[in-house]
C-alpha positions as CSV (number, residue, x, y, z in Angstrom):
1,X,121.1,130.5,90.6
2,X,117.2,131.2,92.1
3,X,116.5,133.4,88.7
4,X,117.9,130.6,86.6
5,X,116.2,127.9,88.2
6,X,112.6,130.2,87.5
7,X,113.0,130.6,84.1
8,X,113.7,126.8,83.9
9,X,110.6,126.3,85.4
10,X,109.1,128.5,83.4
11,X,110.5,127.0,80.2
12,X,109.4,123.8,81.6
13,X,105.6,124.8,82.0
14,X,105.1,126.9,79.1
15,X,106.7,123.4,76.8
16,X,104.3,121.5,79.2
17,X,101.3,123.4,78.2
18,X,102.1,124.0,74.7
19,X,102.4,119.6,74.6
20,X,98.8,119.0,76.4
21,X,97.2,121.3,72.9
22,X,99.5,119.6,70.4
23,X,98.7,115.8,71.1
24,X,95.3,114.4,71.4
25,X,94.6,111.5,72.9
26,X,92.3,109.2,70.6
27,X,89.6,108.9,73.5
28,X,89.3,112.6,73.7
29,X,88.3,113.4,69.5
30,X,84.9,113.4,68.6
31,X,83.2,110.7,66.7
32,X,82.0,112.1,63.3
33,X,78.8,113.2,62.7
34,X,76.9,110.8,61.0
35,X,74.0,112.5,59.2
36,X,71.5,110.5,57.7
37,X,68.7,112.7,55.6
38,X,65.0,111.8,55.0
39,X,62.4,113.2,53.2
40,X,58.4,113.9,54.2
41,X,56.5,112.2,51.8
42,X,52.5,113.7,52.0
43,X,51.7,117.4,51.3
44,X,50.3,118.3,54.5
45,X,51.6,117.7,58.1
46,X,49.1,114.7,59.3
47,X,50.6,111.6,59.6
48,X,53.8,113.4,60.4
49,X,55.1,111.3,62.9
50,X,54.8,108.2,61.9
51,X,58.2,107.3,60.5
52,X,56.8,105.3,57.6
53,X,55.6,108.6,55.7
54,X,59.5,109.5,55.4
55,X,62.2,108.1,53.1
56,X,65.7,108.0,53.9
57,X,68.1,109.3,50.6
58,X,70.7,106.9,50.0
59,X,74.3,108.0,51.1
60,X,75.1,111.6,52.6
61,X,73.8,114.2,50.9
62,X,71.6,116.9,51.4
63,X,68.5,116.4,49.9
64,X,66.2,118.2,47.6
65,X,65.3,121.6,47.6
66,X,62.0,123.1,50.2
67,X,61.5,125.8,48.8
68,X,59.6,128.1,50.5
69,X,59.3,127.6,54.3
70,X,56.2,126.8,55.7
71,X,54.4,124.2,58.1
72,X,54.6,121.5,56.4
73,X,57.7,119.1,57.0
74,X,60.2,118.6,54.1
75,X,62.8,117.3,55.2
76,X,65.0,116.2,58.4
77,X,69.1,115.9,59.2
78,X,69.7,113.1,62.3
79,X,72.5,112.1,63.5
80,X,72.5,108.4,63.8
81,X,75.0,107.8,66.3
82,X,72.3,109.7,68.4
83,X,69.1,108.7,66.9
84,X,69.8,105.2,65.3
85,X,66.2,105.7,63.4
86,X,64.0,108.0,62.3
87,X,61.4,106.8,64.6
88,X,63.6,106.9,68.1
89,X,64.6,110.7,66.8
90,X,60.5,111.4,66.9
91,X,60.1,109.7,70.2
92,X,63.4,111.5,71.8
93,X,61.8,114.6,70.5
94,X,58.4,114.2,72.4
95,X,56.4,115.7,69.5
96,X,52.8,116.6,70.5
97,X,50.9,116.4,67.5
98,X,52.1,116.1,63.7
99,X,52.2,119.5,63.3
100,X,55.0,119.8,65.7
101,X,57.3,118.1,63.7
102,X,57.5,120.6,61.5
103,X,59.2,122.4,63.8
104,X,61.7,119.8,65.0
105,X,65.3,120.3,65.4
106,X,67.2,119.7,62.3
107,X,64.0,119.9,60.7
108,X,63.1,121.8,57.3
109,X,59.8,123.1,56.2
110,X,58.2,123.3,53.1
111,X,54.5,125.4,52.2
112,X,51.7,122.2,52.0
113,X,50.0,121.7,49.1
C-alpha cells in the first residue's frame, strides 16, 4: 500500500511539473520587441546626439547598408517600449560627447566622410 501510494505521488508531481511548463499565464510572456530603426544623417560624428540629425525609416525594417565600420554613427535599433524616442534612448544612455554615440548599444558604425 506505502509503495503504491509513492508512485502516486510521484505520478502526481511529475504531471504537476510537466503542467507549470505547458501553460503560460498571459502576465508571464514577454511583450514583443518593438524595434524602431533610425538613420545618422551628417558624415562625421558632431552633432551626434542631437536627435534631430537622425531619421526614423518608416515600418520595421532594417535599414540600409554601413558598410565599413568606423566612428562615425550609421545607424541605431531601439526598442520603443523602452526608449519611446530617439532622444530619451540618448539621455538613458548618458553619452559624453558625440563621438560616444557611435559606440552606443544597438548602435552601428559607418567610416565618416
Amino acid at each position: 500500500m506505502m509503495k503504491h501510494l509513492k508512485s502516486m505521488l510521484a505520478f502526481a508531481i511529475v504531471v504537476g511539473v510537466c503542467s507549470a511548463f505547458t501553460f503560460k499565464s498571459e502576465g508571464s510572456s514577454k511583450s514583443r520587441f518593438a524595434s524602431v530603426v533610425y538613420v545618422y544623417n551628417l558624415g562625421d560624428s558632431s552633432g551626434a546626439r542631437n536627435a534631430t540629425n537622425w531619421t526614423q525609416l518608416p515600418g520595421s525594417g532594417s535599414g540600409p547598408a554601413c558598410g565599413t565600420p568606423g566612428d562615425v554613427p550609421c545607424k541605431v535599433v531601439i526598442d520603443s517600449s523602452v526608449y519611446p524616442t530617439l532622444q530619451s534612448y540618448f539621455d538613458a544612455q548618458h553619452f559624453a560627447s558625440d563621438n560616444d554615440v557611435a559606440y552606443g548599444t544597438g548602435v552601428i558604425r559607418k567610416q565618416g566622410n
